[in-house]
C-alpha angles and dihedrals in degrees: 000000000000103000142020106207138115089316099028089055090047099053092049097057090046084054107038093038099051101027106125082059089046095048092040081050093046094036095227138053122292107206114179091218092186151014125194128196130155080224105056093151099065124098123246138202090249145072110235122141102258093216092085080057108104123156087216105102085193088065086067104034089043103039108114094203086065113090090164126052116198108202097201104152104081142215127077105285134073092002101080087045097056087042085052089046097051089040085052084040079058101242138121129260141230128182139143080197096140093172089059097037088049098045103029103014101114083057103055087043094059093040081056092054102042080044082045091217129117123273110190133185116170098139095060089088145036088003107228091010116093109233112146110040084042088056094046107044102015092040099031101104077057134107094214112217104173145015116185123173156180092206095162130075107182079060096052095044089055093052103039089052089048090052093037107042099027092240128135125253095253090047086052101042092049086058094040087054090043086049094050092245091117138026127264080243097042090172096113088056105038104043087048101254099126087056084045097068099035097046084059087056110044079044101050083054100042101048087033085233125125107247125198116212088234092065093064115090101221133193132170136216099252096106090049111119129200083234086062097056094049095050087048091051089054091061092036112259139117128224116237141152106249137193110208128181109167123178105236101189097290092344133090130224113207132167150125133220154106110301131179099238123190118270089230091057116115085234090055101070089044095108142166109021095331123122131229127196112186107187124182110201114188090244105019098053120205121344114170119201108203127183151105114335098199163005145077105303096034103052086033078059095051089043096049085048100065088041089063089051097048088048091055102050088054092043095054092036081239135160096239102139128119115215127205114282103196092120098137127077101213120169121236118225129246110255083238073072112054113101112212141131117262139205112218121179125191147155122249133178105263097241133108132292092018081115098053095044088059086042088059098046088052092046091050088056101051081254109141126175135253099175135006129187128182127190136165108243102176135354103302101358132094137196124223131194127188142182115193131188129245117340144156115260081224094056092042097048083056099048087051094056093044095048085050091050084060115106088221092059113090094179144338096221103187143350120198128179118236129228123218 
């Protein structure tokens, strides 16, 4: 193992604590020969004999009694050095590294195959929940259409304690970070980044097409109100970070950001730090995995199991492996591109015919309207809050920059896409 962190502590004890059912499952000894960590004085929530500690990462790479790598610190470098080193050292490897999935991951996939060893990476996303070996041998026979996900849990558990308990985002991250739910830099997790990565995962699998983390639109939940959540709850709907990837023909459709979701979705009761995954095969239909999204056990789970399956195609000499898939070259559409409702929110002076000029605006821009609603949220000023149908994020961007140019427009508060 390369690191002995959160994850790395975690995959240890699932594999030293349960290790006579995972033998008996895998048919030989698992032995773990060698642990490196650049802290090997610190002490962890776990027995395990310290001599096996080292901080040379060569002793592990290098070592010819390993026949398995874990990749457990994280980050792009030098964790995919040390991950090519160990495949041309002929081993397999093991990571929940997402950033370096996300990002190099083609290329470590093609370094495994031309190796011809396993390169495995469950825990990269979803933490404890099976995604990926579930999409490419379960769902296989599938066209895949849609993933849409809530893949991160520091986000869900924001949002469910603002709709739940009334409070703002800064008052409840404050309590997520003091909680140890998010980081004391929780910019990765609040401005959408985390799902970032794991969305171009779980869609580079699913459409079999390779997808750059570039090429995903990405917004996070920082602008979200409590006033927003409320207004979203009025017309039925419930606020959550998705990841969505949907198969438009030979296009993708890849983003992240904050959406209204029915209150009758499956998404929409995964609440707190827990994880939800919605996928809609061609033949299959919809399935939804649902768990837990993160933390020690649950990703050391994840990890462990693809440790067991690596070990036992070694132990019974067998073709197990599951090569990359990304053998299509689809284009992902522009988000101008992307058809969708929208909710949109904004103060405007209480007074006659405020309506009809957005109306107009909306009109102008093939925008009509599913649902208005119109209160008076101070003397002389009202607030309005709208759901359209089906528009182009192109036309409605427009129509957003035109309503705020209209002297009878205080302010468009938010805008939030909405997920059918």
């Amino acid at each position: 193992m390369i690191g002995l962190g959160t994850v790395g502590v975690g995959t240890l004890k699932v594999l030293l604590e349960n290790k006579r059912e995972i033998e008996r499952k895998i048919g030989s000894r698992l032995e773990v020969v060698k642990i490196s960590d650049l802290d090997i004085t610190s002490e962890r929530p776990v027995e395990f004999d310290k001599s096996i500690l080292t901080t040379n990462v060569n002793e592990v790479i290098d070592n010819p009694d390993v026949d398995i790598v874990v990749e457990l610190i994280g980050g792009v470098h030098p964790a995919k050095d040390f991950i090519m080193r160990a495949l041309s050292n002929g081993k397999h490897v093991v990571t929940a590294n997402k950033e370096l999935i996300a990002k190099e991951g083609s290329d470590i996939l093609d370094e495994a195959g031309r190796r011809g060893v396993d390169f495995a990476f469950e825990g990269s996303v979803g933490g404890g929940i099976p995604i990926i070996r579930p999409m490419k041998t379960s769902l296989a026979a599938n066209r895949i259409l849609e993933v849409v996900g809530i893949v991160n849990g520091t986000t869900n558990y924001i949002l469910t304690k603002m709709a739940n308990e009334g409070r703002d985002f800064a008052e409840v991250l404050a309590e997520a970070q003091k909680a140890g739910y998010a980081e004391a830099n929780p910019t990765s997790d609040v401005e959408g980044y985390d799902a970032k990565y794991k969305i171009a995962i779980l869609a580079s699998i699913a459409f079999t097409s390779r997808v750059s983390v570039d090429d995903v639109y990405c917004e996070g939940i920082t602008k979200v109100s409590q006033r927003d959540i409320e207004a979203a709850r009025e017309f039925g709907y419930a606020i959550k970070l998705l990841a969505i990837a949907k198969r438009k023909g030979e296009k993708m459709q890849i983003r992240v950001h904050p959406a209204l979701i029915s209150t009758s979705h499956p998404l929409a009761s995964v609440n707190d730090v827990y994880n939800g995954i919605y996928v809609r095969g061609d033949f299959v239909q919809d399935v939804m995995f649902y768990g837990p999204g993160a933390g020690s056990l649950p990703t050391g789970s994840a990890v462990a199991g693809d440790i067991i399956e690596i070990a036992r195609d070694i132990n019974f000499n067998s073709a197990g492996r599951l090569p990359c898939t990304c053998f299509d070259r689809l284009e992902v559409q522009s988000m101008d591109e992307v058809q969708t409702k929208y909710y949109l929110r904004m103060l405007v002076a209480d007074r006659p015919s405020v309506l009809a000029s957005i109306a107009q605006i909306l009109g102008d821009q093939q925008i009509s309207l599913a649902s208005v609603l119109q209160r008076e949220s101070s003397p002389g000023q009202s607030e309005i809050v709208l759901v359209t149908h089906n528009v182009t994020e192109r036309n409605m961007r427009t129509a957003i920059q035109l309503i705020s140019d209209l002297p009878v427009v205080t302010e468009v508060c938010n805008w939030i896409r909405v997920q059918e």
